[in-house]
C-alpha positions in Angstrom: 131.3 82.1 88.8 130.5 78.8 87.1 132.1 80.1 84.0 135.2 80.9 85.7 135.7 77.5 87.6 134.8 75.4 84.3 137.8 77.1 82.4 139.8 75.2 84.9 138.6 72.2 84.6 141.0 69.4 83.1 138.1 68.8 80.5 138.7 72.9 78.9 141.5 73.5 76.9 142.1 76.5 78.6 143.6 74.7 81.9 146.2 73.4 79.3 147.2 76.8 78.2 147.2 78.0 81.8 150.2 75.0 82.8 151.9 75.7 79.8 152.0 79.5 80.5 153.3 78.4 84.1 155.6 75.8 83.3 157.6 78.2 80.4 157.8 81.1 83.4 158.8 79.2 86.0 161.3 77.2 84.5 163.0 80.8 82.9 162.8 82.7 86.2 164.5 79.4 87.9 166.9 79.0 85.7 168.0 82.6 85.7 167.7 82.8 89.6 170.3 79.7 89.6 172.2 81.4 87.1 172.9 84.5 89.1 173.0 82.5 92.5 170.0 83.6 94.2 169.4 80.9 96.2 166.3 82.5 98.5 164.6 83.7 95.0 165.1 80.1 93.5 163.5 78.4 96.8 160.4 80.8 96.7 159.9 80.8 92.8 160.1 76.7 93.2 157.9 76.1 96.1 155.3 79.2 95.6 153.0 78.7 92.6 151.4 82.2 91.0 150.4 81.2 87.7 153.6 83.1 86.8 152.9 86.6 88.2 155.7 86.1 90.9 158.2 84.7 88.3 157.6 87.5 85.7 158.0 90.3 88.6 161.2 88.5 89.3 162.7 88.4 85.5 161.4 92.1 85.1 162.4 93.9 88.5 164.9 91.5 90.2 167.2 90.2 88.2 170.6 91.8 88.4 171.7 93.7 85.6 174.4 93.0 83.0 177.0 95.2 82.0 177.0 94.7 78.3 174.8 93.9 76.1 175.3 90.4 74.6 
């Protein structure tokens, strides 16, 4: 358990990783939600935080699809 909580520590490099990770999901699933005006996903992919788990559900599952291929 000690292992676990020093990986994210601001000290470990790993907890840098971890926010980058985040930040690169988040801000694709946002700006794809706003892109396809999806207000209610954009509002809960803003405020709720999953370490990218809820955004990457969103860009694989809930996105709407595109009739061509670009």
């Amino acid at each position: 358990m000690d292992t676990i909580i020093q990986l994210f520590h601001p000290s470990h490099p790993f907890f840098y990783v971890i926010i980058a990770w985040s930040l690169i999901w988040k801000g694709i699933a946002l700006w794809h939600a706003a892109r396809h005006q999806q207000l209610i996903w954009f509002i809960v992919l803003f405020i709720v935080n999953t370490v990218s788990i809820l955004e990457i559900i969103y860009l694989l599952f809930m996105k709407p699809k595109t009739k061509g291929a670009r």
